[in-house]
C-alpha positions as CSV (number, residue, x, y, z in Angstrom):
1,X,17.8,-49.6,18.4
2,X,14.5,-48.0,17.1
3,X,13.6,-45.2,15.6
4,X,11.1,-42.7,17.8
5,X,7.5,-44.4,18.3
6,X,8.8,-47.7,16.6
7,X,8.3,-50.5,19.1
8,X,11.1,-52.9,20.1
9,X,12.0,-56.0,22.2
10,X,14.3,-55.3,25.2
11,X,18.0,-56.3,25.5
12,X,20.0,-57.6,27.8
13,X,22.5,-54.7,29.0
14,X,26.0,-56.5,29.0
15,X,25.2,-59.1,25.7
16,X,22.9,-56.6,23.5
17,X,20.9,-60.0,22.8
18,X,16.8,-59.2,22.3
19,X,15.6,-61.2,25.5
20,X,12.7,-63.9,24.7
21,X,10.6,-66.2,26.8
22,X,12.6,-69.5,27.1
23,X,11.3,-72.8,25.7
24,X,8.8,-74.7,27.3
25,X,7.0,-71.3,28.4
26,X,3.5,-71.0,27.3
27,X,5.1,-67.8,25.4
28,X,8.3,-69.0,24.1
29,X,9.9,-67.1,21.3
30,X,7.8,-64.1,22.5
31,X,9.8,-60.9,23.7
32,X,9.8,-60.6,27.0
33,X,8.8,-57.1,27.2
34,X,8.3,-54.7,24.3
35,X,10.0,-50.8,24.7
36,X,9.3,-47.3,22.4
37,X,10.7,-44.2,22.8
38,X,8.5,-41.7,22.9
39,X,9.5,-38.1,21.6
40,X,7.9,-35.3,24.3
41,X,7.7,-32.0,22.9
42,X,6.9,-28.7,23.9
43,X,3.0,-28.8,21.8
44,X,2.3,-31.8,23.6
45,X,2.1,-29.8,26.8
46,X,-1.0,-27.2,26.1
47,X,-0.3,-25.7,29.6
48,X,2.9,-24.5,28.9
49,X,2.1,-23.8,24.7
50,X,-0.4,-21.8,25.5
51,X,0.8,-18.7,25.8
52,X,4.1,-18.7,24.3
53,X,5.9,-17.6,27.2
54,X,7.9,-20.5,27.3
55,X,8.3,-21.1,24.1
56,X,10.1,-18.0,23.6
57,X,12.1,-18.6,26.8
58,X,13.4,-22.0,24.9
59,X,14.1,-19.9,21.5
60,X,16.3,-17.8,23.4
61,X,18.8,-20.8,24.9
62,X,21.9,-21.4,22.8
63,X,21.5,-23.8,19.5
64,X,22.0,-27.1,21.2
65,X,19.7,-26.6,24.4
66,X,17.2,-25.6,22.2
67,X,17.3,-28.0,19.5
68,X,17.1,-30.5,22.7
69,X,14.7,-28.9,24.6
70,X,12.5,-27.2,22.0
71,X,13.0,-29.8,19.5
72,X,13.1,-33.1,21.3
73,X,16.6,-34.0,19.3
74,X,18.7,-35.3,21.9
75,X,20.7,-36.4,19.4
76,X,22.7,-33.5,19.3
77,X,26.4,-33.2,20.6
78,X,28.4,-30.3,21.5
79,X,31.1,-29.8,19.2
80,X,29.7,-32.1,16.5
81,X,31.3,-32.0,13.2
82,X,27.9,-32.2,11.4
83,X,25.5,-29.9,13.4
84,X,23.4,-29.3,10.6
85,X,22.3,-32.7,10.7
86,X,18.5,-33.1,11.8
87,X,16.5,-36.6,12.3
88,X,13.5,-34.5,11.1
89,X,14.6,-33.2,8.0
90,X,17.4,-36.2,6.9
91,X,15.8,-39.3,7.5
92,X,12.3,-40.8,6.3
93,X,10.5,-43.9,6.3
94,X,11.5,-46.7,4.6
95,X,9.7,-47.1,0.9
96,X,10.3,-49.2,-2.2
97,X,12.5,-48.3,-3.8
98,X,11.7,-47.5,-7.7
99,X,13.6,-50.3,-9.9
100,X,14.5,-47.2,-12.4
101,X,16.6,-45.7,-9.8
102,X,20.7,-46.1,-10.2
103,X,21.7,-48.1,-7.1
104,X,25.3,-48.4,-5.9
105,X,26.7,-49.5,-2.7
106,X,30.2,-48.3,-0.5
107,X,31.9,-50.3,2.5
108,X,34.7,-49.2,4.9
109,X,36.2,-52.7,5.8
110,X,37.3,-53.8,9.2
111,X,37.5,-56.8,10.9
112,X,38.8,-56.7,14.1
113,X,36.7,-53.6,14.9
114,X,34.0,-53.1,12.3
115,X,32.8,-53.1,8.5
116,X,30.2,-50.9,7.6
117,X,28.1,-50.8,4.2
118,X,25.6,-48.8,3.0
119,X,23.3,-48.9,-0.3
120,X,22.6,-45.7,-2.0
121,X,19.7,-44.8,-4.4
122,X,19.3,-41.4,-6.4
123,X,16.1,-40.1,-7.4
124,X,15.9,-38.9,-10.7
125,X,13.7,-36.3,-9.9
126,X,15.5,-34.3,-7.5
127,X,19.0,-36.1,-7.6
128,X,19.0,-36.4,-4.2
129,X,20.7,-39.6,-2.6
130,X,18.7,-42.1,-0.7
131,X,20.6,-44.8,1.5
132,X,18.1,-47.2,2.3
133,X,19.9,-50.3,3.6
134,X,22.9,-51.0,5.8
135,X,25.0,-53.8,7.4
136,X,27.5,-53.3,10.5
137,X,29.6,-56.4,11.0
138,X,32.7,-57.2,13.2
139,X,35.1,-60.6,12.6
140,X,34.1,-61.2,8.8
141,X,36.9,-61.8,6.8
142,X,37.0,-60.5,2.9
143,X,34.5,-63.6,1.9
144,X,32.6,-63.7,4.8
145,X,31.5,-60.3,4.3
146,X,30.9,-60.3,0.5
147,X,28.2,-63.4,1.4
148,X,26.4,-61.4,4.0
149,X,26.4,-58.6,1.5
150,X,25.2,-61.0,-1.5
151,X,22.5,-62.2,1.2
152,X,21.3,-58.5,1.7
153,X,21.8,-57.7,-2.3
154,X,19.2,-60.7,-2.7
155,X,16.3,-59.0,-5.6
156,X,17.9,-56.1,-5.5
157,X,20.1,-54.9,-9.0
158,X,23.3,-53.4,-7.0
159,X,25.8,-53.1,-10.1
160,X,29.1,-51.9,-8.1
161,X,30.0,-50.1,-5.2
162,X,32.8,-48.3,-3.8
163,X,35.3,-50.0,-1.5
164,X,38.2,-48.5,0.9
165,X,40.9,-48.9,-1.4
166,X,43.2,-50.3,1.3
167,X,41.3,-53.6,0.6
168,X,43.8,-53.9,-2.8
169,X,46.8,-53.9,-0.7
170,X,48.6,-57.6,-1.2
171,X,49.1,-59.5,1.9
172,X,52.2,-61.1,1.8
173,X,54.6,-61.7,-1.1
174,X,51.9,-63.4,-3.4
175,X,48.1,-63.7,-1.0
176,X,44.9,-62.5,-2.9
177,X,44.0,-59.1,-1.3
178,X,40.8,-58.4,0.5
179,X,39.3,-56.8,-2.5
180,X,40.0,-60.3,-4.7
181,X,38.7,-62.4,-2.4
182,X,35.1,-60.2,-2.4
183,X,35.4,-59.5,-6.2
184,X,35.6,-63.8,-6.7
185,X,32.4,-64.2,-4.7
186,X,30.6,-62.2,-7.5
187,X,30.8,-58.4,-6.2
188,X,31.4,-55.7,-8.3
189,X,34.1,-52.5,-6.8
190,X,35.9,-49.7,-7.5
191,X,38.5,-48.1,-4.9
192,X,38.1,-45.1,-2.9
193,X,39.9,-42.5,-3.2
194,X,42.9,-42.3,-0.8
195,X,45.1,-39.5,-1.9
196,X,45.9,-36.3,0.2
197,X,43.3,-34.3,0.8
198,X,40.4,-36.9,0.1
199,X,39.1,-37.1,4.3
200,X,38.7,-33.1,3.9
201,X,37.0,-33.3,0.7
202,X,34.8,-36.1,1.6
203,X,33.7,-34.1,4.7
204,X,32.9,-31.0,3.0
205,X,30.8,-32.8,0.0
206,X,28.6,-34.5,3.0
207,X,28.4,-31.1,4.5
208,X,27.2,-29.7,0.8
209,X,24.8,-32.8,0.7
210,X,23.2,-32.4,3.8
211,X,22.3,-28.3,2.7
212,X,18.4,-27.7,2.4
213,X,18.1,-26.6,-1.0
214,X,16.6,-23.0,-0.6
215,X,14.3,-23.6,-3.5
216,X,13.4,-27.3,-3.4
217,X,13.0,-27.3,1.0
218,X,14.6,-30.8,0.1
219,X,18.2,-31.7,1.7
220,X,20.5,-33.7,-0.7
221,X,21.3,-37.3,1.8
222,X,18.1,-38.6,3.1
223,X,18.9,-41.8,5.5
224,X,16.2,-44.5,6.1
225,X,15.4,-44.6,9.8
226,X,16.0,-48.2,9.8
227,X,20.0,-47.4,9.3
228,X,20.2,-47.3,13.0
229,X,24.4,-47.3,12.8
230,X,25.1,-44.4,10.9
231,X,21.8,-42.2,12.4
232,X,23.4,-42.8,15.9
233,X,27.2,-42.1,14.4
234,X,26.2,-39.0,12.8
235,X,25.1,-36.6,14.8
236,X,27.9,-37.0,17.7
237,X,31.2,-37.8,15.2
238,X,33.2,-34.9,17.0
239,X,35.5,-31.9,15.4
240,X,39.1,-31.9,15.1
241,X,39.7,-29.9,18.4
242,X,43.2,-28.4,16.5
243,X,40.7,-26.7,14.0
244,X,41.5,-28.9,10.9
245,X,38.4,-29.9,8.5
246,X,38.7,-32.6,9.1
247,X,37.0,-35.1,12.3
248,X,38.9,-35.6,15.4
249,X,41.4,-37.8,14.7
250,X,41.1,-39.9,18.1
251,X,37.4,-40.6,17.1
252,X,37.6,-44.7,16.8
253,X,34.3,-45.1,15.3
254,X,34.4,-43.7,12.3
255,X,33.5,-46.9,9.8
256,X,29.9,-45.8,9.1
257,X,31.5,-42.4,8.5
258,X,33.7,-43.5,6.4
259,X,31.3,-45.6,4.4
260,X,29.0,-42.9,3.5
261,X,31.6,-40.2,2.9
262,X,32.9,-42.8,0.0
263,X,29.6,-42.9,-1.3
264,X,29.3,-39.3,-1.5
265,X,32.3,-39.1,-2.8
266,X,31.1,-41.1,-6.0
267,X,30.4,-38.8,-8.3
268,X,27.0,-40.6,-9.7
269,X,24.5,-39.1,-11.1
270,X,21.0,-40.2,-11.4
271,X,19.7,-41.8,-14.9
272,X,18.8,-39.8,-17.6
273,X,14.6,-39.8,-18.2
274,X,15.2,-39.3,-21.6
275,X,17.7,-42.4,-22.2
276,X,20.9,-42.5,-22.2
277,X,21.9,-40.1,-24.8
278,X,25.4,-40.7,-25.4
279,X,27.4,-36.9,-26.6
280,X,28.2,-36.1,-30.0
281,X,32.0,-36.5,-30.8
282,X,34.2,-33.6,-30.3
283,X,35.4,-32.2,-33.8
284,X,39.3,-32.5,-33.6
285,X,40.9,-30.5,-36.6
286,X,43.9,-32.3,-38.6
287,X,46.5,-29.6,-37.8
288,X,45.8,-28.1,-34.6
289,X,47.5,-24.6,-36.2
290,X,45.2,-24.2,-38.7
291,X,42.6,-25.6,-37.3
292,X,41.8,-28.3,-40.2
């Protein structure tokens, strides 16, 4: 519910409600207790650091003990589709975000399971994407959830985003779709792509994106820590078992997935420091023969 050393209040096990002194306590509204995780690694120990013995002993285990043991990410699961993901290396702290940035938004709707959005940022500077906020809702209906997104979109210049472009699909003979009823409360989308072959390319470009750059040390998707949804999706979305490129196809959970593998899927580029520079018109000769 946290990221590592971020304090939180405790839930209640069956509900997942945060559990606060009841009123008429000298403490009401206060959390009842307060949890962290706390990260142990091996350099915390100087018994066992010190001669590198152990640490050598840990190099040695395959990738995923090691990465757990060595590394304290836990996170890791065997047969992961993304095992190149790392909490260390592709997510950061939240910051403000520039207002010169280009800002767009995706959503993979859902309503009796979930809907899952995520806002994207690119930074100029190293065109590398940013998503910095996210909302995970169950039982909101086309309208209810273009509200809650207007509600998080509050300040914030989001001009368009991308949308699973089953949302178009006309319910009954003459009903607005899910898409009109969220493009009438004031949002901006364009669909997804849906054709054959999109869930393969969509993994692959998030496998491109998530590449250190050998040059830069910088990976291409950096995730805010506070987009607890997709951070705990992530790293334990499982292969396709039958060897396809694509996820297993039993995995139920795939709406944060699928949200950021339509923002990836976008195509945007950051915005041009030098103004948007529109190209020079193609010369077309008269007769295409002679060239004229």
């Amino acid at each position: 519910p946290a990221p590592a050393n971020h304090p939180f209040a405790a839930r209640d096990l069956e509900t997942g409600e945060e559990q606060y002194y009841p009123e008429g306590h000298p403490n009401a509204g206060q959390p009842l207790f307060m949890r962290k995780f706390i990260p142990s690694k091996l350099s915390d120990n100087p018994y066992l650091a010190k001669d590198g013995v152990y640490e050598a002993n840990l190099l040695s285990l395959p990738e995923n003990q090691r990465r757990q043991l060595l590394e304290g990410d836990w996170a890791v699961a065997t047969g992961a589709a993304f095992p190149e993901f790392r909490t260390s290396v592709h997510t950061c702290e939240p910051f403000e975000v520039p207002t010169d940035w280009k800002r767009f938004r995706s959503c993979d709707f859902g309503y009796s399971s979930f809907s899952a959005v995520h806002w994207f940022a690119i930074d100029p500077n190293w065109g590398t994407l940013y998503v910095y906020r996210e909302l995970y809702l169950s039982k909101h209906t086309g309208r209810d959830l273009a509200k809650a997104i207007i509600r998080a979109e509050e300040g914030d210049k989001v001009p368009y985003g991308i949308l699973d472009s089953s949302c178009w699909h006309q319910r009954g003979m003459s009903g607005p779709s899910i898409a009109e009823e969220m493009i009438r409360e004031g949002l901006r989308w364009r669909p997804s792509d849906r054709s054959a072959g999109a869930r393969v390319a969509g993994k692959n470009r998030l496998h491109e994106v998530l590449k250190v750059d050998e040059y830069t040390d910088r990976p291409g998707l950096i995730i805010f820590n506070t987009c607890r949804q997709i951070l705990a999706d992530l790293p334990v979305i499982p292969s396709d078992p039958r060897g396809s490129d694509d996820i297993d196809p039993r995995y139920a959970s795939d709406h944060s997935y699928d949200s950021l593998r339509y923002g990836v899927m976008s195509r945007e580029q950051a915005n041009s420091q030098f103004g948007d520079r529109k190209a020079a018109p193609a010369y077309r000769p008269a007769d295409a023969i002679f060239g004229y």
